[in-house]
C-alpha positions, 0 to 999 in steps of 0.5 A: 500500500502506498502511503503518502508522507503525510499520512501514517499507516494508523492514519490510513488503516483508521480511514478505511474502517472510517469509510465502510462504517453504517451512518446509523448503528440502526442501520445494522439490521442482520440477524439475531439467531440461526446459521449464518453463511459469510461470503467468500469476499468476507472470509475467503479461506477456512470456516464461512459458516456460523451459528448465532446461537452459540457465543462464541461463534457469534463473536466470531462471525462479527470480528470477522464480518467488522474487519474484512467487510464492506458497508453493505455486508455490515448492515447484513449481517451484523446486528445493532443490538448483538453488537452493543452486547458484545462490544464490551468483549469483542472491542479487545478482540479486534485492532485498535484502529478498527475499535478507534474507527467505530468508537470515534463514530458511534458514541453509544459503543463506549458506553456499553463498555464497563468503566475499567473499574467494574466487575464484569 
C-alpha cells in the first residue's frame, strides 16, 4: 500500500474502517439467531459458516464480518443490538484502529463498555 508522507499507516488503516462504517448503528439490521453463511469476499479461506446461537461463534462471525467487510455486508449481517452486547468483549478482540474507527463514530459503543473499574 502506498502511503503518502503525510499520512501514517494508523492514519490510513483508521480511514478505511472510517469509510465502510453504517451512518446509523440502526442501520445494522442482520440477524439475531440461526446459521449464518459469510461470503467468500468476507472470509475467503477456512470456516464461512456460523451459528448465532452459540457465543462464541457469534463473536466470531462479527470480528470477522467488522474487519474484512464492506458497508453493505455490515448492515447484513451484523446486528445493532448483538453488537452493543458484545462490544464490551469483542472491542479487545479486534485492532485498535478498527475499535478507534467505530468508537470515534458511534458514541453509544463506549458506553456499553464497563468503566475499567467494574466487575464484569
Amino acid at each position: 500500500m502506498n502511503v503518502p508522507p503525510t499520512t501514517s499507516r494508523a492514519e490510513t488503516l483508521r480511514d478505511r474502517y472510517r469509510s465502510r462504517l453504517p451512518h446509523r448503528l440502526e442501520e445494522l439490521a442482520g440477524p439475531v439467531h440461526g446459521a449464518v453463511d459469510l461470503p467468500l469476499h468476507i472470509v475467503w479461506s477456512g470456516r464461512t459458516n456460523y451459528s448465532l446461537d452459540r457465543p462464541k461463534s457469534c463473536m466470531t462471525l462479527y470480528r470477522t464480518v467488522l474487519a474484512e467487510g464492506m458497508r453493505e455486508d455490515l448492515a447484513a449481517f451484523l446486528n445493532r443490538r448483538l453488537l452493543l452486547e458484545q462490544w464490551p468483549v469483542l472491542r479487545r478482540l479486534i485492532s485498535p484502529y478498527l475499535r478507534d474507527a467505530w468508537e470515534g463514530a458511534f458514541p453509544e459503543l463506549v458506553r456499553s463498555t464497563p468503566s475499567a473499574g467494574a466487575t464484569a
